[in-house]
N, C-alpha and C positions, 0 to 999 in steps of 0.2 A: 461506521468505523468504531464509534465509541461502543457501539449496542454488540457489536459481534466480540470485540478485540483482537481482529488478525485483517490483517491485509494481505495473502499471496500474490509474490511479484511474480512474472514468467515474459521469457521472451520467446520465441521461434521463428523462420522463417517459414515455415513450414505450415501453413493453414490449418493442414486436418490434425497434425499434432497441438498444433493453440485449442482448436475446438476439442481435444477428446481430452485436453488436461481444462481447458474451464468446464465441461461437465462433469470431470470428476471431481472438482473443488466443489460444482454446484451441488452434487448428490452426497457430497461429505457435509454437506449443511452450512458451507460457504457463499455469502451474496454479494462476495467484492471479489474482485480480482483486479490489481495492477500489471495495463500491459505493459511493458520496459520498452520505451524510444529507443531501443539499439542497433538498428541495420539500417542497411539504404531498402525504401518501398515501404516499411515499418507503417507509414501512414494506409497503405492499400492493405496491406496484411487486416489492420486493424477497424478498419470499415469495414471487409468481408466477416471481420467477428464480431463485430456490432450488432449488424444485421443479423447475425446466427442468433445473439442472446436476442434481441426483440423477438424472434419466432419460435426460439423455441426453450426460453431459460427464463422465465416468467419470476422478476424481483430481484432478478441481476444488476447489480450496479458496477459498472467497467469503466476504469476511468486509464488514465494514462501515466505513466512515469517516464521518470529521467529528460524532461521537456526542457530543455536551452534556452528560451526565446518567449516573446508575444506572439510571434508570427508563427510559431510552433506550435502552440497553445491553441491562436484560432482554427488553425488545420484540422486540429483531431476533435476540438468542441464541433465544428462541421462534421465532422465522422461518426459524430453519437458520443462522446468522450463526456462522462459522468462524472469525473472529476479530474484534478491534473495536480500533480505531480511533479515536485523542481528538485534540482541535488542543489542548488543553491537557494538567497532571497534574492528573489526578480520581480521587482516592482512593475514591471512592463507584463510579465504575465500573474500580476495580482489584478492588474486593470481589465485585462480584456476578460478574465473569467467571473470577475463583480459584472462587468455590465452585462455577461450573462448568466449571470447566477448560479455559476459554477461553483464549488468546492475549489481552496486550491491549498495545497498543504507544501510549503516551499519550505528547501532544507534549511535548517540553522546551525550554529554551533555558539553562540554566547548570545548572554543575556540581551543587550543591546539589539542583535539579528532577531530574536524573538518578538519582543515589546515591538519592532517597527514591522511586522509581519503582523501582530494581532492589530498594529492602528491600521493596518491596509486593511483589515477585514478579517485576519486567517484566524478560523475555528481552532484549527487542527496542526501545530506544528510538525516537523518533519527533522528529527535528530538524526543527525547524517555528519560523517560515519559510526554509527551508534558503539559499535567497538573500541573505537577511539573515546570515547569520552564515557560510556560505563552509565549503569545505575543510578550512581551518585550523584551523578550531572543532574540529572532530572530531581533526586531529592531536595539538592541547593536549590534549584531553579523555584522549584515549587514552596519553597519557605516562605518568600517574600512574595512569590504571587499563586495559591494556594489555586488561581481559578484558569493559569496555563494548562491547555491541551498538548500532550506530545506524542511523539508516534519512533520509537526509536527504529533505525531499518538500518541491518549492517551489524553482524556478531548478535543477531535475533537466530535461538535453535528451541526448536518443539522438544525441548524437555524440563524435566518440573524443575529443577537449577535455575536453570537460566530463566525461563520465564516467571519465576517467582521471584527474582532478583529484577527484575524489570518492574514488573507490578505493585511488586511492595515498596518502591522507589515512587510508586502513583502514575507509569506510566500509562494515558488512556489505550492505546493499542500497540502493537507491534507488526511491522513488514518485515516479512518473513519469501524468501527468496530459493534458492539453493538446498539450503539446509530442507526447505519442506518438498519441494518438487527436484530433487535429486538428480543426478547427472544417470544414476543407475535404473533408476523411474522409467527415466524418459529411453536408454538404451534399451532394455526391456519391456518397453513399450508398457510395463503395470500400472496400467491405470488403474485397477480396482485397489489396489497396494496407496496409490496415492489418494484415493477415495477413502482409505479407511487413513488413513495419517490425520490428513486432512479435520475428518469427526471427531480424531481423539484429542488433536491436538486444542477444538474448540472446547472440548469436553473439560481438557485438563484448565487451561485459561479461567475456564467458568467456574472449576473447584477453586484455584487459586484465589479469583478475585469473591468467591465467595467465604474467605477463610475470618 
């Protein structure tokens, strides 16, 4: 997360649409993708793409979002689930992804939710709803503890505005959802369109934090 700076969130029901949008994120020079816990089966979906990236997406890391529970948590870490993903702090799935040495990046929104996420273990926070609380959030944040990880997701768009207004604020990454894999993408089935987003969007990230 830290090394790339983008997290792509995508959900579908649709198997071979998840497989031909994580190959295009993978061939845009992406090695994360967030699948989003949003439908019922969501867990079956997400095992059948598991299993695509071990065979055929060599340094794919897939982890999961939008996760409710522990019991949610254990399901898809059984599935192949590389890291997980909370909209809120849930101590119940900080424990069960430590004992297995998962990632687990659970939302926050004030300082207090943070500090008690990094004593759970968490690397990586998760600023949710990143729209709602802006840039700035992350610069206060980061005065008094210079060595918080955050990850804003929510009012994140691939262009140099906005993502330099994130970054220059110190945030470590951004999930990036809608705005990067588009409702138009996905109706016009262009996935090469989303493949070349995808590279430039890493590209531009990579000028910014190298400014």
């Amino acid at each position: 997360m830290e090394e790339q700076g983008m997290v792509p969130l995508f959900f579908n029901t649709d198997i071979e649409v998840c497989k031909k949008v994580l190959k295009a994120c993978y061939d845009g020079g992406s090695r994360l993708l967030e699948f989003t816990n949003r439908g019922l089966f969501a867990h079956e979906i997400f095992s059948d793409l598991s299993k695509y990236v071990l065979k055929e997406l060599p340094g794919m890391a897939l982890g999961v979002g939008s996760v409710p529970d522990g019991g949610t948590a254990s399901l898809f870490i059984q599935c192949g689930a590389a890291f997980i993903v909370t909209p809120s702090m849930r101590e119940d799935v900080a424990k069960v992804c430590n004992r297995r040495k998962i990632l687990f990046s659970p939302g926050c929104g004030s300082l207090t939710e943070i500090g008690y996420a990094e004593e759970l273990g968490c690397e990586i926070v998760k600023l949710f709803p990143g729209s709602v609380y802006g840039p700035n959030f992350i610069k206060s944040v980061r005065a008094p503890q210079p060595w918080t990880k955050i990850m804003p997701t929510g009012g994140v768009a691939p262009n140099e505005e906005n993502l330099t207004g994130w970054f220059g604020a110190g945030a470590t990454c951004v999930g990036m959802g809608s705005k990067l894999i588009t409702k138009e993408i996905l109706a016009d089935k262009n996935y090469s369109e989303l493949e070349h987003k995808v590279s430039s969007t890493l590209e531009l990230i990579k000028t910014i934090r190298n400014r």
